[in-house]
C-alpha positions, 0 to 999 in steps of 0.5 A: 610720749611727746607733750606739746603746748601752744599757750596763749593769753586766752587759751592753753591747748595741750596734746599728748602723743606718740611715734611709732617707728615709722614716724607716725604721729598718734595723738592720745589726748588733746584738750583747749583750757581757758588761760585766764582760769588757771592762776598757773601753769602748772595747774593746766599741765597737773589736770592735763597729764596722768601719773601713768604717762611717761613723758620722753620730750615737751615743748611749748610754744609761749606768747611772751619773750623767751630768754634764757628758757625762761618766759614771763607770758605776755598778758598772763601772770605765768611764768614758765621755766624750762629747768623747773618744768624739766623737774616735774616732767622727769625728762631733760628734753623740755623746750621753750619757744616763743609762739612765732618760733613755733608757729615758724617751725609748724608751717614747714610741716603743712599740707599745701591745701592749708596753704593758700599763694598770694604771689602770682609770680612766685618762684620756687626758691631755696633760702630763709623763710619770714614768718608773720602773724597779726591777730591779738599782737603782731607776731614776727619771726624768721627761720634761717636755712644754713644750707641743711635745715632751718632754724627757728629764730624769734623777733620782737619785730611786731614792735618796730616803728610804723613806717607812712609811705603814702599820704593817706599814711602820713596823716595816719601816722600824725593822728596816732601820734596823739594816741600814743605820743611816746611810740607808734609801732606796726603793732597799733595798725596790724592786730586786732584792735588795728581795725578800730584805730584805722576805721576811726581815723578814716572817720575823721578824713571825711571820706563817708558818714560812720557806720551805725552798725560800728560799735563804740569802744565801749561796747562788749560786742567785738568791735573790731570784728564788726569792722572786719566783717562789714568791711571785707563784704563791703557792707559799709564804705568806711569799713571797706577803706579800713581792711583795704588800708590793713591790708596795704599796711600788712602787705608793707610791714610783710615787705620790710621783714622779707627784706631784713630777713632776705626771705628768698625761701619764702613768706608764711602769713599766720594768725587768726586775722588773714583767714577771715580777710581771705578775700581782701588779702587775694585782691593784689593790694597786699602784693603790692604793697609787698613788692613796693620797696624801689629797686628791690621790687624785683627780688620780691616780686618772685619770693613766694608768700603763702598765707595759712589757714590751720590755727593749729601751726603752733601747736604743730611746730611744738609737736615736732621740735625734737624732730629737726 
């Protein structure tokens, strides 16, 4: 049996499988578990598996920093270790990556109709592949090819300084500042409370009346989410500039890890946020935003950047580590 995880802050969704000769893939159970009812893991993993499955491999992909195999989650009080989890699930074939990793490795696994090309002028090409994801954080991670088959590594790159390149940006960036004095990262912008900071900011450039409709933060209506919605249905003005704006940031900090990582293999968009903003994000703001990086405009503007639309990449890459 093959046992893989994607945990999450607000959700744990388990699946237990197995291989038949051919390499067929079959899933006995799959099962979503509310992360913050369960004062551990193992409380998940002990309701989740019978005493009659023999587990041969497991991986998790984790939301939190691995190091040494072990993760202290990120917004959870769970601490995950490769060596104790080895014990309970009686097999030395135990893993643990970072979500972004998994997420990485799942995305090498996807049919093309999860898979939408932003790039017009995309070009097939062999090399490393980035891979990012804005949704509760923002999430970052890069697969280094050596010529044979890639290999997933984990970033904590969504935490990187945010970078103004336009005018309207510098006064973004001053107007953080006051936010967050000790650091403003990308992360501020391109998640999904970047959609607040950025219709609120636009508030104060005068650029349109604020929206009624908007709650305050305050609110227990997802306010973020009614900014995304009024504004890539352009139902609102102030809203529209905002997803406009996240789209140019996402398209630039995209850019940047293309760049660091010398993804000439590629760009895979994840999250939960790029789908619900599809139409935003095919408008060409984000590709030029991407390729807007001076004499290097050339060597991005043929990279390929796929955006995903399965939720389940993580979980797909957790599925099928063992398999590299």
């Amino acid at each position: 049996m093959i046992l893989a995880g994607d945990i999450g802050g607000t959700k744990t969704v388990l699946s237990l499988l197995t291989r038949d000769d051919n390499g067929s893939l079959t899933c006995i159970q799959e099962q979503s578990y509310p992360s913050q009812h369960y004062p551990e893991f193992d409380d998940i993993l002990s309701d989740f598996l019978s005493a009659n499955f023999a587990i041969k491999s497991a991986c998790f992909g984790v939301a939190g920093p691995v190091v040494n195999q072990r993760c202290q989650t990120t917004n959870l009080p769970w601490v995950l270790d490769a060596e104790l989890l080895k014990i309970k699930l009686n097999t030395v074939k135990v893993k643990l990556l970072n979500d972004l990793e998994a997420m990485a490795l799942g995305m090498l696994y996807l049919p093309e109709h999860d898979l939408i090309e932003l790039n017009p002028n995309a070009q097939i090409q062999t090399g490393n592949i980035a891979v990012i994801a804005a949704g509760t954080g923002l999430g970052e991670a890069i697969l280094y090819w050596d010529g044979n088959k890639y290999h997933p590594m984990a970033t904590e790159g969504g935490h990187s300084d945010f970078a103004a390149q336009t005018a309207q940006q510098d006064k973004l960036l001053s107007y953080l500042r006051k936010m967050y004095p000790d650091h403003v990262s990308y992360e501020r912008v391109l998640s999904g409370i970047g959609f607040s900071h950025l219709y609120d900011f636009l508030c104060t450039q005068d650029l349109a009346s604020p929206c009624s409709s908007v709650p305050d933060m305050h609110s227990d209506i997802d306010r973020n989410a009614v900014i995304s919605q009024l504004g890539v249905t352009n139902a609102d003005p102030l809203c529209a500039e905002a997803v406009s704006l996240f789209v140019e940031l996402y398209g630039a900090e995209t850019g940047n890890l293309a760049l660091k990582s010398l993804a000439t293999g590629g760009v895979f968009i994840g999250g939960g946020i790029a789908p619900k903003i599809l139409s935003a994000m095919q408008t060409g703001r984000f590709m030029r935003a991407f390729t807007a990086k001076g004499r290097f405009l050339p060597l991005l503007n043929t990279v390929s950047v796929k955006l995903s639309l399965n939720p389940r990449t993580p979980l797909i890459g957790a599925i099928n580590y063992f398999d590299l």
